[in-house]
Backbone bond lengths (Angstrom), bond angles and torsions (degrees), N, CA, C in turn:
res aa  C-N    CA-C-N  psi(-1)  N-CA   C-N-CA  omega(-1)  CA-C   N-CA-C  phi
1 X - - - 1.459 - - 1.526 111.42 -
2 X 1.537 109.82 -29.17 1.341 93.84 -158.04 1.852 100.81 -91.98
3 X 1.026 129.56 -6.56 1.377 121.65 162.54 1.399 122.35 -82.06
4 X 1.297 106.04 -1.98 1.727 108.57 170.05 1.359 107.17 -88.22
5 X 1.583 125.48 -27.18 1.488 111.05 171.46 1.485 88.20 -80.37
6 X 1.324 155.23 -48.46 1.359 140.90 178.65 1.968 115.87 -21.88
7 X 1.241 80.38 -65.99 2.052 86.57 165.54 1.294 120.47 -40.41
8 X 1.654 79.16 -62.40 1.990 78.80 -166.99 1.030 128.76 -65.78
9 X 1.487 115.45 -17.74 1.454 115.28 -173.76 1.861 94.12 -106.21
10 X 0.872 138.90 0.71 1.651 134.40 162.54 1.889 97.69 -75.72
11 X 1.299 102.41 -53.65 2.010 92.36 -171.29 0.996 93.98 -65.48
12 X 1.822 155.46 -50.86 0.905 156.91 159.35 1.524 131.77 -8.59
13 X 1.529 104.06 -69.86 1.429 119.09 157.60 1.532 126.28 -66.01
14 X 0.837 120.64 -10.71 1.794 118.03 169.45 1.416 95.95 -123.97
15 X 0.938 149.03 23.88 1.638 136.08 148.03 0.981 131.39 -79.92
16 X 1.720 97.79 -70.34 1.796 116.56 -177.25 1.250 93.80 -46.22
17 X 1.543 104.95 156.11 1.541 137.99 172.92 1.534 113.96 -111.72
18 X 1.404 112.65 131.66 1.791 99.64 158.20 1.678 96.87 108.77
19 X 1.789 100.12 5.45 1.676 88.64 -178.36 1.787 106.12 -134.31
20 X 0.668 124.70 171.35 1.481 134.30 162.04 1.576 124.51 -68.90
21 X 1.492 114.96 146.51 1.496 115.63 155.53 1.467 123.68 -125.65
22 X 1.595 124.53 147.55 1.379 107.70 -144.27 1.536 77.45 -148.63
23 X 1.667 117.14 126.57 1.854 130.57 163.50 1.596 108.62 -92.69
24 X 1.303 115.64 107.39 1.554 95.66 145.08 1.704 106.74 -144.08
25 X 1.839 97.44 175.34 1.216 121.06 -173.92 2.145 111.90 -131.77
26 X 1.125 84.89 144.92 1.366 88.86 176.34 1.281 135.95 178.99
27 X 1.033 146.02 -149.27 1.757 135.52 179.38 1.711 104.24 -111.55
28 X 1.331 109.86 -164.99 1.730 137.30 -163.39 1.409 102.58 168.71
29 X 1.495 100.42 138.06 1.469 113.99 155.02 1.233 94.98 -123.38
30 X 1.564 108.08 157.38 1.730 113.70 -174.48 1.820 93.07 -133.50
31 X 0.973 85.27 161.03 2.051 112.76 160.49 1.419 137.93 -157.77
32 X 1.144 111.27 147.24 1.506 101.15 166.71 0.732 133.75 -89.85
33 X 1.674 129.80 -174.65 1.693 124.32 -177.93 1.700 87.88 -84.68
34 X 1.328 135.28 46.97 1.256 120.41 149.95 1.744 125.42 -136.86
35 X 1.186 128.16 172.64 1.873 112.47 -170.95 1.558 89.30 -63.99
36 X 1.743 111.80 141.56 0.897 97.71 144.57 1.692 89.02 -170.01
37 X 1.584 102.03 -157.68 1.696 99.17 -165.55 1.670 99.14 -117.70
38 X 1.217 129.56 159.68 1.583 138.69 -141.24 1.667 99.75 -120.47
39 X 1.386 124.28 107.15 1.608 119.75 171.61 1.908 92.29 -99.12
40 X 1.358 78.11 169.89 1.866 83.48 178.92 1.382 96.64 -108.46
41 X 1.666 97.21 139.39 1.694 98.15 151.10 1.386 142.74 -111.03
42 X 1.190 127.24 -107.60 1.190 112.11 169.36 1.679 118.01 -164.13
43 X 1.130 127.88 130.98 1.545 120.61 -170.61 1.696 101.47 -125.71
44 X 1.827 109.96 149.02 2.077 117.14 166.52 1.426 88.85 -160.30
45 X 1.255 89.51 127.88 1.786 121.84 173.11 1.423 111.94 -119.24
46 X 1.324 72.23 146.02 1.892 98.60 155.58 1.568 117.87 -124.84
47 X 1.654 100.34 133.97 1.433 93.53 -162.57 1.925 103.79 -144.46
48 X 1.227 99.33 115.64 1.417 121.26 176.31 1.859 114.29 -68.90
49 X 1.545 140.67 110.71 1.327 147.00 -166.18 1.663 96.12 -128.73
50 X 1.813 78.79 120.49 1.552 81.39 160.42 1.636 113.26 -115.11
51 X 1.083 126.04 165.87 1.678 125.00 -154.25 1.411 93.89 -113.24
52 X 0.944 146.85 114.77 1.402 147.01 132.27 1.275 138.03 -115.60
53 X 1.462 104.96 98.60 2.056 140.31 -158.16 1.588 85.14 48.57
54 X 1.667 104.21 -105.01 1.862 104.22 -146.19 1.468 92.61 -88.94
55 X 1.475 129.15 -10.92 1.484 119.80 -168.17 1.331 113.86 -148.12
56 X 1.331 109.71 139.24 1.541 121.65 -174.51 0.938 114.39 -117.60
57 X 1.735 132.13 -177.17 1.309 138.89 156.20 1.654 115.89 -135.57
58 X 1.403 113.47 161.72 1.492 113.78 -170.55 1.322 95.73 -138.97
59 X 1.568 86.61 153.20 2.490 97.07 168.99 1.633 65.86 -118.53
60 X 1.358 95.73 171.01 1.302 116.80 -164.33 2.189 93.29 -156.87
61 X 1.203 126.95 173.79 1.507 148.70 160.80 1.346 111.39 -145.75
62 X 1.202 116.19 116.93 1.669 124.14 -157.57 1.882 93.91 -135.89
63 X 0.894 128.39 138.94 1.568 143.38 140.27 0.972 123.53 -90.44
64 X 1.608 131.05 89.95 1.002 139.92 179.33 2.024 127.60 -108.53
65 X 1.412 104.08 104.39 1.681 90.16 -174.46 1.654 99.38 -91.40
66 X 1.587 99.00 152.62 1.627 123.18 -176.03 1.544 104.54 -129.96
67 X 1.326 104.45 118.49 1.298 124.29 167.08 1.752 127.27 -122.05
68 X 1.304 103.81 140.65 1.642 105.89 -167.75 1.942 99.70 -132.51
69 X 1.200 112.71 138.30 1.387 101.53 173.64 1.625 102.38 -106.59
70 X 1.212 113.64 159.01 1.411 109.50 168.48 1.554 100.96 -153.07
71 X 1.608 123.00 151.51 0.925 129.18 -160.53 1.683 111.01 -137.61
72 X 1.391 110.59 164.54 1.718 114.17 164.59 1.753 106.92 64.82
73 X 1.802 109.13 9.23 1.502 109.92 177.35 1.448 120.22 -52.41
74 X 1.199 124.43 164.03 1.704 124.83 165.49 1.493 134.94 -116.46
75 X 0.945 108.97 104.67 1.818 120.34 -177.58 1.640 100.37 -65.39
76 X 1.098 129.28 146.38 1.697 130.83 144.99 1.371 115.36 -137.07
77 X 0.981 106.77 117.79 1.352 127.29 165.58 1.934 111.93 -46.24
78 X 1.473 108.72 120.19 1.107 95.22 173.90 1.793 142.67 -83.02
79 X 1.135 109.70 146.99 1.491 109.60 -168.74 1.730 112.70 94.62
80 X 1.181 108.75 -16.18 1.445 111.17 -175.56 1.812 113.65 -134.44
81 X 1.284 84.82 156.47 1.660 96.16 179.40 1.842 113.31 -82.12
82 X 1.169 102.03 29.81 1.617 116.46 160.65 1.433 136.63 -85.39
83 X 1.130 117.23 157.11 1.744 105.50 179.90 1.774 111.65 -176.01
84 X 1.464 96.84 -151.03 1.204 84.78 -173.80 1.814 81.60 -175.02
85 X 1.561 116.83 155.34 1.732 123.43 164.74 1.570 76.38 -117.50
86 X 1.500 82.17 151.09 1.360 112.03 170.70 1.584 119.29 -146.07
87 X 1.221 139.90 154.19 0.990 132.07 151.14 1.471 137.58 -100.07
88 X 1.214 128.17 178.67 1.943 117.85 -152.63 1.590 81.57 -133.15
89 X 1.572 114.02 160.77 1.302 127.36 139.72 1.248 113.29 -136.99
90 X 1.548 120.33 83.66 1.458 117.31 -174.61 1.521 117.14 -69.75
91 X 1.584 125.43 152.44 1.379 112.68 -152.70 1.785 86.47 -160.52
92 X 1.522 122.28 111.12 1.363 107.02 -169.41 1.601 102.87 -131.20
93 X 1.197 129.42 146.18 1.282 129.82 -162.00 1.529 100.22 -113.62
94 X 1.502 129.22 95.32 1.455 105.92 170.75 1.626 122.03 -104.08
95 X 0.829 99.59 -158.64 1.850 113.45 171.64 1.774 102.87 -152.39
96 X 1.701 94.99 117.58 1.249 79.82 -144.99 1.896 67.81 -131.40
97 X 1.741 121.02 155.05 1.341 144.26 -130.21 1.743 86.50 -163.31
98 X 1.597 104.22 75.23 1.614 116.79 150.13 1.462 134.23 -74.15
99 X 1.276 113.90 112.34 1.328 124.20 179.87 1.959 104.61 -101.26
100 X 1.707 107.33 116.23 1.727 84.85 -156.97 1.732 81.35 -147.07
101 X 1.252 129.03 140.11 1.078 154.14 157.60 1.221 126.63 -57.34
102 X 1.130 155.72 101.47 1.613 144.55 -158.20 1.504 109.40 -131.89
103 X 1.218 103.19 130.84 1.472 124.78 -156.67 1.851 106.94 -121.70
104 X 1.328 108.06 83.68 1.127 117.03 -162.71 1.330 104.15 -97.10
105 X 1.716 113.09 129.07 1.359 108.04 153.84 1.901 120.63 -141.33
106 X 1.181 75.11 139.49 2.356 85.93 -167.06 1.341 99.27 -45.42
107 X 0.790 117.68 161.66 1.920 142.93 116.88 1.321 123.10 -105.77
108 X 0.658 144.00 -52.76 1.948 139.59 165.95 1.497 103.35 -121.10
109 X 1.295 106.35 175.57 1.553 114.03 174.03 1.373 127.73 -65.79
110 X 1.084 121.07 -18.85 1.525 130.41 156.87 1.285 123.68 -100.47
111 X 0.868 115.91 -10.48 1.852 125.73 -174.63 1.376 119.74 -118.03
112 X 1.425 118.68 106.21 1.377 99.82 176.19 1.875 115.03 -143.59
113 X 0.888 126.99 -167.09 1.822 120.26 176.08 1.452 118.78 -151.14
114 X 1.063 124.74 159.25 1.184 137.73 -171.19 1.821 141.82 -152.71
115 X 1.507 110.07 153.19 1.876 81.39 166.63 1.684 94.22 -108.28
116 X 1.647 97.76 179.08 1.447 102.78 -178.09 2.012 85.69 -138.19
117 X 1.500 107.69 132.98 1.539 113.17 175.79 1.740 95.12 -128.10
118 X 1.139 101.75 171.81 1.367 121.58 -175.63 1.730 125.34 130.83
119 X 1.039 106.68 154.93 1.613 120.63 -175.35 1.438 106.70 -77.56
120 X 1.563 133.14 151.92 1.378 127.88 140.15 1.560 118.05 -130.70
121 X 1.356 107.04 160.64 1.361 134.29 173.08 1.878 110.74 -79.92
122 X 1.469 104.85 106.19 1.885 95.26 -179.01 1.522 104.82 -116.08
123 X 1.407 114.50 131.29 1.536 105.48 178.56 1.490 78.63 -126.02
124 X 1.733 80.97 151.16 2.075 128.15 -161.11 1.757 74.07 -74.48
125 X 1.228 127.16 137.19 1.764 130.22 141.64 1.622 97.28 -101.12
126 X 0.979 123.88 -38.18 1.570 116.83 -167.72 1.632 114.58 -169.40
127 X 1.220 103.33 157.26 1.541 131.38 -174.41 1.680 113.54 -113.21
128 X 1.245 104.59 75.22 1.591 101.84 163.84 2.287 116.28 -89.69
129 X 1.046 101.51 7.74 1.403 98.07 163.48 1.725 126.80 -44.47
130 X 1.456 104.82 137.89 1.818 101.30 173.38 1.371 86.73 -127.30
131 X 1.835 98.91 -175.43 1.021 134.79 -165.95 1.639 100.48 -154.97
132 X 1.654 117.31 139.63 1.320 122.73 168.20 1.769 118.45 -134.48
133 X 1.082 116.78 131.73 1.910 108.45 171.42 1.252 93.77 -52.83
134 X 1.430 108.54 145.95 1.413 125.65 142.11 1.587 119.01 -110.65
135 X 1.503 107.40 -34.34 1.996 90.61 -176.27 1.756 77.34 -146.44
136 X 0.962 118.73 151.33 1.340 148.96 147.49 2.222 118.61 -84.52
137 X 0.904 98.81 143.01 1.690 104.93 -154.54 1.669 103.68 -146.36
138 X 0.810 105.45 126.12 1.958 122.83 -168.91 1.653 102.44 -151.60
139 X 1.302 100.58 93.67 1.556 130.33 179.69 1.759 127.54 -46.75
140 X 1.501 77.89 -32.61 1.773 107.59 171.65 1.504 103.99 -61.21
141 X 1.012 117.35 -47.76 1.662 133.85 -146.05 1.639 86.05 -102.58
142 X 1.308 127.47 -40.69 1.304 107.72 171.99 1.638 112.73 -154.72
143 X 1.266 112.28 102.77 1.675 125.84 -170.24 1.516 95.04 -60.13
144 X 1.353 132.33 -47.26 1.561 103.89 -173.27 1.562 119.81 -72.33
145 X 1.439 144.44 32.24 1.103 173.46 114.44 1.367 105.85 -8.55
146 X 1.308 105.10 -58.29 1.454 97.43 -163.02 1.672 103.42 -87.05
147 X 1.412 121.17 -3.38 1.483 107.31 171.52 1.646 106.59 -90.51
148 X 1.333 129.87 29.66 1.170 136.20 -177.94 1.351 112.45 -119.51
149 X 1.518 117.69 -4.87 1.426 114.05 -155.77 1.872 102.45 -95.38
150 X 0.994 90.37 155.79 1.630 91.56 -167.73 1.631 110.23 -79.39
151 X 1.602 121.54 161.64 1.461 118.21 -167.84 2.034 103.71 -73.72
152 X 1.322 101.38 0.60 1.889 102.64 -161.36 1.704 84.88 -102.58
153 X 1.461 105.09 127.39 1.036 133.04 154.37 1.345 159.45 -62.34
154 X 1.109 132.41 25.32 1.844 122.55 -130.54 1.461 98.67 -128.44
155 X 1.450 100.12 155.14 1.940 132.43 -134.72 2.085 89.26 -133.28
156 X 1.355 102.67 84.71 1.152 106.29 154.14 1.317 144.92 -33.06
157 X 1.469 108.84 128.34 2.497 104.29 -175.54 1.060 67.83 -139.00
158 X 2.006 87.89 175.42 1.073 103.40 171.03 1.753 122.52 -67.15
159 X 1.411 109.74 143.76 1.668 97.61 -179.95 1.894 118.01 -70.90
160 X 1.312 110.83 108.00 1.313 123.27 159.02 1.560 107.29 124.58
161 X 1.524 113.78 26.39 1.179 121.97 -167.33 1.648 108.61 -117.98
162 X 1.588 113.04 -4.96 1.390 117.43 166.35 1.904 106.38 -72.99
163 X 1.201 101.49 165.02 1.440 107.63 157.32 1.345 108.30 -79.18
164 X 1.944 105.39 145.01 1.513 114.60 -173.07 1.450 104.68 -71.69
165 X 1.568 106.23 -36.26 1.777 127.12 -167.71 1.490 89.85 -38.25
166 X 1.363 146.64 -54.51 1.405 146.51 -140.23 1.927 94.48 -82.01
167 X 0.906 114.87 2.10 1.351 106.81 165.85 1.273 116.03 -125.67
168 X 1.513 122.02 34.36 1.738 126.39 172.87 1.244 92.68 -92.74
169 X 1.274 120.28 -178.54 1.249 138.56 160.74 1.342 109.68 149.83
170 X 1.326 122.87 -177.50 1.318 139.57 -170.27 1.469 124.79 -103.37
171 X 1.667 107.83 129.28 1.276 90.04 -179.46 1.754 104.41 -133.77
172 X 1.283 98.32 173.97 1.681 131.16 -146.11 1.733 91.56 -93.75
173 X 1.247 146.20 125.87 1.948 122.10 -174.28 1.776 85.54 -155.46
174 X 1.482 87.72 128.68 1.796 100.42 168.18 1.532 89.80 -125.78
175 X 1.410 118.69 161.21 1.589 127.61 151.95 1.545 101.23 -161.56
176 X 1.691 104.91 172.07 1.155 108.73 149.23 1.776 116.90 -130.32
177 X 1.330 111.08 170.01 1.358 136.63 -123.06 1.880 90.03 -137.10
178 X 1.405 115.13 141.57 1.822 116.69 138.59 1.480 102.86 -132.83
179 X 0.985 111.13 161.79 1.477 112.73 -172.61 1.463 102.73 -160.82
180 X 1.860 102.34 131.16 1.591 104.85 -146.17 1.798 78.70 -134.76
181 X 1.170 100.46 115.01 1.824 92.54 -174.16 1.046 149.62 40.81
182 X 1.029 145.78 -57.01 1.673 128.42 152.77 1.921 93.41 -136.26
183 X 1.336 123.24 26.99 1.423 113.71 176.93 1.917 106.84 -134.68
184 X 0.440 78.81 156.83 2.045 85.53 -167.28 1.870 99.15 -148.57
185 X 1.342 83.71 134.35 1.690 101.07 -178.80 1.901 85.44 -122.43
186 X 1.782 94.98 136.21 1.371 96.33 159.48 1.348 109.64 -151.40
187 X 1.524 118.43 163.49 1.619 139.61 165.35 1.170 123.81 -106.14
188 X 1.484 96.26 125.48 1.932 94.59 -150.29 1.753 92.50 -132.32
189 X 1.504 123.21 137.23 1.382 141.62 164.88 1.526 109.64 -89.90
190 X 1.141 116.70 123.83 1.793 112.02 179.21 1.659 88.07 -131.04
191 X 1.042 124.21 96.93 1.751 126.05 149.79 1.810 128.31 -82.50
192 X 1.164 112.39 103.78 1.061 127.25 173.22 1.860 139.38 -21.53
193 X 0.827 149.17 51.71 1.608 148.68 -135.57 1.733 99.91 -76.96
194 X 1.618 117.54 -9.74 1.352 122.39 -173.14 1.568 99.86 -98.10
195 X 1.520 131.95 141.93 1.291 130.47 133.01 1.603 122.97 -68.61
196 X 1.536 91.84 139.82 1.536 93.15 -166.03 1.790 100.71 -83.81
197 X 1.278 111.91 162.93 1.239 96.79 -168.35 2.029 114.64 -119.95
198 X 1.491 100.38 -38.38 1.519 93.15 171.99 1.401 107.30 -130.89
199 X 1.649 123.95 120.15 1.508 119.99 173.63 1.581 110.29 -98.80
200 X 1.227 130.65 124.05 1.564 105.92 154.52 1.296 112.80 84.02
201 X 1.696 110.94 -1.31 1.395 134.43 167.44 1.606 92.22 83.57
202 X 1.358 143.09 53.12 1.467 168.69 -115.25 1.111 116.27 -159.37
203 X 1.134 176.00 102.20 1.415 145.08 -158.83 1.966 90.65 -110.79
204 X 1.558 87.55 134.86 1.710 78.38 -176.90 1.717 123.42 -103.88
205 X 1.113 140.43 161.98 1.231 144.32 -122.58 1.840 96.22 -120.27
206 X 1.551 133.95 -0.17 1.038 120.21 168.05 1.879 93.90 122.44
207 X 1.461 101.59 33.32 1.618 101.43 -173.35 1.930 92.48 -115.27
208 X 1.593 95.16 145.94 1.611 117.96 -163.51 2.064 94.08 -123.54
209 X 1.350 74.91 153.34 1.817 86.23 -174.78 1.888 79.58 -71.12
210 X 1.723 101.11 170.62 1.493 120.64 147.44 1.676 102.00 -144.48
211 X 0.639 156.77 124.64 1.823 163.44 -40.69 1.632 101.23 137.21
212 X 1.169 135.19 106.44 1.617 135.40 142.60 1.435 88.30 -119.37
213 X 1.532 97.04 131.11 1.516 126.78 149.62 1.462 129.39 -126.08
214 X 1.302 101.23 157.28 1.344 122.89 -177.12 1.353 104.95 -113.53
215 X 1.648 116.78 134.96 1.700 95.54 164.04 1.820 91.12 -169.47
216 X 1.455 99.65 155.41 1.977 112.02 -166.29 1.292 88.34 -124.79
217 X 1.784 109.42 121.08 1.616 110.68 175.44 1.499 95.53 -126.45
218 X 1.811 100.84 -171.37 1.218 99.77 179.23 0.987 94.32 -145.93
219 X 1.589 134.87 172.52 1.482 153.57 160.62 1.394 117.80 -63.44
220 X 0.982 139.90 79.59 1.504 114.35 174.39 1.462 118.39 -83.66
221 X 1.514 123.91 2.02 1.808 115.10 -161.84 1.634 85.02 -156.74
């Protein structure tokens, strides 16, 4: 599937007439709805603008990876008072298909700012996420153990044996934008509406990306 939106949106983007094309590259930090600590990833688009008077809209094809660390998690072994904390470094590679509204307004003739709203479409290409023990835990050996164990749950597979598909989904993206002649810097929110479903071969507990990016493009058309 995912090289058929590859097509469509390549004949797409060099055909139409009457619109703009716009490159940029830039960073993201992501999180979940749980504590944890923030790696950066990395986002490069291509992005199709059509102009209409003060406001336009763009589809865009972006590669964007999202990573979340989380730490002090709890494994249990089933049937027994065994386990293990571990920690995660989830790490997700999508291709992700922005549909975004842009709400432009000037300040001088070269200078002007904006927000950009709209939904996108992200499909999973790959799962480079790990997982490491940190403490091993035997309940027998010490009953107050179990008032230490954390409220997150998760039921070990093998790692890379889920389907990637369970981590596509759609996301929700506002930012704002200045744009100084043919180059535009913007700050963009993408919140997740999908639970992701297997990290690290992990099964996850009802946790959603949250997305700030940074990224410096330019106009070329």
């Amino acid at each position: 599937m995912t090289k058929y939106f590859i097509t469509f949106f390549s004949l797409f983007l060099f055909t139409t007439s009457h619109a703009g094309i716009r490159i940029y590259s830039g960073g993201n930090a992501s999180i979940l709805n749980i504590e944890n600590q923030i790696p950066f990833g990395e986002i490069f688009g291509v992005e199709k603008v059509w102009f209409d008077g003060e406001n336009s809209w763009s589809l865009a094809v972006q590669y964007v990876v999202r990573r979340a660390y989380i730490t002090d998690n709890t494994m249990l072994f089933h049937f027994t008072e065994q386990g293990y904390h571990f920690n995660a470094l989830l790490s997700v590679g999508y291709l992700e298909f922005p549909l975004m509204t842009i709400i432009d307004s000037p300040i001088t003739e070269n200078l002007s700012w904006g927000v950009t709203l709209g939904p996108s479409l992200a499909i999973a290409i790959y799962d480079d996420s790990k997982w490491d023990n940190s403490r091993h835990f035997n309940s027998f050996d010490n009953p107050d153990e179990w008032h230490n164990i954390r409220d997150y749950y998760y039921e070990a597979e093998d790692p890379g044996s889920m389907p990637l598909q369970s981590n596509s989904g759609i996301y929700l993206n506002g930012g704002v934008f200045i744009d100084y002649r043919n180059f535009f810097l913007e700050l963009r929110y993408s919140h997740s509406i999908n639970k992701l479903g297997y990290l690290a071969g992990l099964q996850m507990e009802g946790e959603k990306y949250r997305t700030l990016e940074l990224f410096l493009g330019i106009r070329v058309r």
